[in-house]
KEPAPA-98748 format. One record per residue: y, z, x of N, C-alpha, C in turn. Coordinates in steps of 0.1 Angstrom, whole numbers, padded with zeros to 4 digits, always signed. Layout:
# residues N
YZXYZXYZX ...
# end
This chain:
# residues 143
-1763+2427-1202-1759+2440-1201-1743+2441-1200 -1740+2435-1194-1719+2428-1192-1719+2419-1202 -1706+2423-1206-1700+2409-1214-1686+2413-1214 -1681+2398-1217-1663+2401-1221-1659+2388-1232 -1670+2382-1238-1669+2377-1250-1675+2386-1261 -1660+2375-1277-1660+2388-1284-1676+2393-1288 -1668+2403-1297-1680+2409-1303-1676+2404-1317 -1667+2400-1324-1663+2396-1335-1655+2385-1337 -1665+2372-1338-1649+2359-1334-1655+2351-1351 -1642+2346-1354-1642+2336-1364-1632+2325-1361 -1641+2311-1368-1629+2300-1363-1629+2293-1380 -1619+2291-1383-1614+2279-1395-1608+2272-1392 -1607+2257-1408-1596+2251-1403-1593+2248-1418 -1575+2251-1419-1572+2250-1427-1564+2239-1433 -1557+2235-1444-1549+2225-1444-1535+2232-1456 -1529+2223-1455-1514+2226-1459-1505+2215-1462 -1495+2216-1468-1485+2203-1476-1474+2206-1467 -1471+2218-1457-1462+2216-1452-1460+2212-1441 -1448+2210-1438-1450+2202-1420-1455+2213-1411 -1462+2207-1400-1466+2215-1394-1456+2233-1387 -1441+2230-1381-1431+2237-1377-1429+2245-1388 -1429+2243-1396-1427+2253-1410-1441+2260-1416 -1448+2256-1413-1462+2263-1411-1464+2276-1399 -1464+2270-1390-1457+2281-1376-1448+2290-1375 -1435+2289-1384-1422+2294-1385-1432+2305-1396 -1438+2300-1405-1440+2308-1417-1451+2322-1409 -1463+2318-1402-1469+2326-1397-1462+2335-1385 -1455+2331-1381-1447+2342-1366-1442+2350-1377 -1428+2344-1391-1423+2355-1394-1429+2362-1403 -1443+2358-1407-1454+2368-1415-1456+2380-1406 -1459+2378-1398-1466+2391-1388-1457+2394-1378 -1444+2389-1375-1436+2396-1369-1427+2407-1376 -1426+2407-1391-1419+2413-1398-1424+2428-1398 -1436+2430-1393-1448+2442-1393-1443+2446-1379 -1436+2441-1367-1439+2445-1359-1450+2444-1344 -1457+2430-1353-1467+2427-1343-1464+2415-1334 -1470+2416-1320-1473+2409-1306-1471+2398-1312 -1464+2387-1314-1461+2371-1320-1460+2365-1306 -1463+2356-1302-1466+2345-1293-1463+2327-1297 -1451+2329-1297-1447+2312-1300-1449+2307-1295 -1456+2290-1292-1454+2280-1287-1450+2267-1295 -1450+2257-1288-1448+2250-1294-1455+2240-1311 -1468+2243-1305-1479+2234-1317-1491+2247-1324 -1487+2258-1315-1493+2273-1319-1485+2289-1320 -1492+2296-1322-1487+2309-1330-1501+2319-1323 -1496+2328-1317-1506+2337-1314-1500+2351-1318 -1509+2359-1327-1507+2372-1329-1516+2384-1326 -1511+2391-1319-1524+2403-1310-1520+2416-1319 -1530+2425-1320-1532+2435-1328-1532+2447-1321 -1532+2456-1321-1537+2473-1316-1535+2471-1301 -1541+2482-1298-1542+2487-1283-1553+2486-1277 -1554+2482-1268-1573+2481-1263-1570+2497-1253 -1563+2505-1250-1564+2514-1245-1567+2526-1255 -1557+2524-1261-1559+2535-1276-1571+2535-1285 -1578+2519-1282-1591+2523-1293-1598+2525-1281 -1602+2521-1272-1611+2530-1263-1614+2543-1259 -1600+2546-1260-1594+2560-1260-1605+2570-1276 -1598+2566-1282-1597+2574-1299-1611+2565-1305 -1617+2554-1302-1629+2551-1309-1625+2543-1323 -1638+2537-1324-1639+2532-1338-1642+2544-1355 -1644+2559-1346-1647+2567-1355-1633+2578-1361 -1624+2572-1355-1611+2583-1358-1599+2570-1364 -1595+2575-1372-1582+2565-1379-1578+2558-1368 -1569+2564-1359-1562+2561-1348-1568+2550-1340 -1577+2551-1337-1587+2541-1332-1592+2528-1340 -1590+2532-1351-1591+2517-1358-1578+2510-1362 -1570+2518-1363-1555+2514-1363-1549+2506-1356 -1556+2512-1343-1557+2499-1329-1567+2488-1325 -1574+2486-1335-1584+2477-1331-1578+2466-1322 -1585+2461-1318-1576+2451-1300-1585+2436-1308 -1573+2429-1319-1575+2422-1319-1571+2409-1320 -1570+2395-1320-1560+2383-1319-1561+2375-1330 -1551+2367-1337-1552+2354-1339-1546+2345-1337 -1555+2331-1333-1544+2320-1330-1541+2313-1342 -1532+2307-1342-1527+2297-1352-1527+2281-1342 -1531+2271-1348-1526+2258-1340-1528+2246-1349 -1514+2245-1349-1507+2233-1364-1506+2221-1354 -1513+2211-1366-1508+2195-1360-1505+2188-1375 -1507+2178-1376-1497+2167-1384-1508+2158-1387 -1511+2160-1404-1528+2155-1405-1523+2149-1421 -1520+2133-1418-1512+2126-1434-1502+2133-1437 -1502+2139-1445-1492+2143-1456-1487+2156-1456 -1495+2160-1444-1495+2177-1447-1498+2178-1430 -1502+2195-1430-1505+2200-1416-1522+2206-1414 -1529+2205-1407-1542+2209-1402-1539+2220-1397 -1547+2231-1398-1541+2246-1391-1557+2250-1384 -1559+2249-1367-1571+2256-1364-1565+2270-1366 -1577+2278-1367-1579+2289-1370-1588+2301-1360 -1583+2306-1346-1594+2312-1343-1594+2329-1341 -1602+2335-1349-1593+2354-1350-1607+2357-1341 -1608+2369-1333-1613+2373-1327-1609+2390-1321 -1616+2398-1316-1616+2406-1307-1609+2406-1296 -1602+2411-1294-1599+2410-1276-1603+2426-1265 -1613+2426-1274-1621+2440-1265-1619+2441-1252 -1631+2431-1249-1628+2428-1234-1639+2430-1225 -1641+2436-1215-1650+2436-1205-1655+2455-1212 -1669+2452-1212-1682+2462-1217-1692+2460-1212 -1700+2475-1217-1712+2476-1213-1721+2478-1226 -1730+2466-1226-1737+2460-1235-1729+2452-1247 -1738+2454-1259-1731+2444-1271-1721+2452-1275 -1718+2464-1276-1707+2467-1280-1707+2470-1297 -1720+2468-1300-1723+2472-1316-1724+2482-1318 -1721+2493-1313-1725+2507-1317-1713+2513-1329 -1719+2524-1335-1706+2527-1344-1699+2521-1351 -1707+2511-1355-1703+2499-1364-1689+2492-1364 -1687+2489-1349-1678+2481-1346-1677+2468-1347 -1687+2459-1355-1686+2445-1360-1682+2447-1373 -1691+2457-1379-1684+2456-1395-1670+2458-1391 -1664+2468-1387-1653+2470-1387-1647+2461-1383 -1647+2454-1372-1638+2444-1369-1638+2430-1378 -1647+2430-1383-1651+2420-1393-1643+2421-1408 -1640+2433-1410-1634+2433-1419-1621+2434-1420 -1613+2440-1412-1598+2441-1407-1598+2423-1404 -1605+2415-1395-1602+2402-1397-1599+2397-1406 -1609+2397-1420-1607+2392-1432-1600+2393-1438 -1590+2404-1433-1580+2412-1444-1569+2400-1436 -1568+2404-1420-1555+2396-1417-1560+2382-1419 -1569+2373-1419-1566+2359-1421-1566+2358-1437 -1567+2366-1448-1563+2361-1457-1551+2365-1460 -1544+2376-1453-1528+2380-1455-1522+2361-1445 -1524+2359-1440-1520+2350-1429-1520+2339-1437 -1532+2333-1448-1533+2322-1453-1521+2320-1466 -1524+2338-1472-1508+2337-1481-1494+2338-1477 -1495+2334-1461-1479+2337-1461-1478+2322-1458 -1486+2309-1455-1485+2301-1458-1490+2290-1470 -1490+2298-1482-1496+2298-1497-1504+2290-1498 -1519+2290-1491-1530+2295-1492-1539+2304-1499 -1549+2299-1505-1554+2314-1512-1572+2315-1504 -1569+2323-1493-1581+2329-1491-1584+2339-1491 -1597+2340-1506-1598+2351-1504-1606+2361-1493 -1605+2372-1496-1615+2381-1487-1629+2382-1488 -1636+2378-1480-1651+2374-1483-1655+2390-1475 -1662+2401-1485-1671+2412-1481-1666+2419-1489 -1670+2432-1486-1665+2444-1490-1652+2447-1480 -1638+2449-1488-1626+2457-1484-1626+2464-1475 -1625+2475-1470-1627+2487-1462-1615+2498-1476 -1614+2511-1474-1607+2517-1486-1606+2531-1477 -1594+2536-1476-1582+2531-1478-1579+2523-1465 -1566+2511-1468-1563+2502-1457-1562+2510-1445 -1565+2503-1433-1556+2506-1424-1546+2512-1419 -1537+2496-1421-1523+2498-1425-1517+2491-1435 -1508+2492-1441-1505+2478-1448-1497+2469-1445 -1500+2458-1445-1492+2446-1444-1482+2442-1453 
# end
């Protein structure tokens, strides 16, 4: 009936020819250039999305509310031969609810705004992944 795991988590793992630090460097200043929550560390990269007050507020049924969707990704680069390993984990950061939290079709939705940012994320370190589903139309926002 409680929960405060996501409602929408994905994990990958990706790889890359570049050193790991320039992998990291490339993802902070992909998504910091937008404006968004960047979280540097040293061997990782975390980037948080929307408002969790504003979509609870405004819903998954009004722009505004999706615009905020309350969501994260981590980045975490290591040094794998020749190149860099990149775990991958994007998720929700909803948070503390009552029940699953599926109503109003807030998995598709967050499921798809995910796909959009980890495949904007995989081309800013020239990656090509594509978007697995249907789009959403019109964006969001744009990246």
């Amino acid at each position: 009936m409680f929960s405060t795991k996501p409602i929408v988590e994905k994990k990958e793992q990706w790889t890359s020819r570049r050193p790991p630090q320039e992998v990291l460097d490339a993802l902070a200043a992909a998504f910091a250039s937008h404006g968004e929550d960047v979280r540097r560390e040293k061997t990782s990269v975390e980037v948080r999305f929307g408002s969790n007050s504003v979509y609870r507020t405004m819903g998954n049924m009004t722009a505004e509310g999706r615009a905020n969707m309350p969501l994260a990704l981590t980045f975490t680069a290591s040094g794998s031969g020749s190149g860099t390993g990149i775990a991958v984990h994007a998720r929700d950061t909803y948070g503390f609810r009552l029940g699953s939290g599926k109503s109003f079709g807030v998995p598709k939705t967050f499921n798809r705004r995910l796909e959009e940012l980890l495949s904007y994320a995989a081309g800013a370190i020239g990656n090509d992944r594509p978007v697995t589903g249907p789009v959403p139309a019109p964006p969001l926002f744009n990246i």
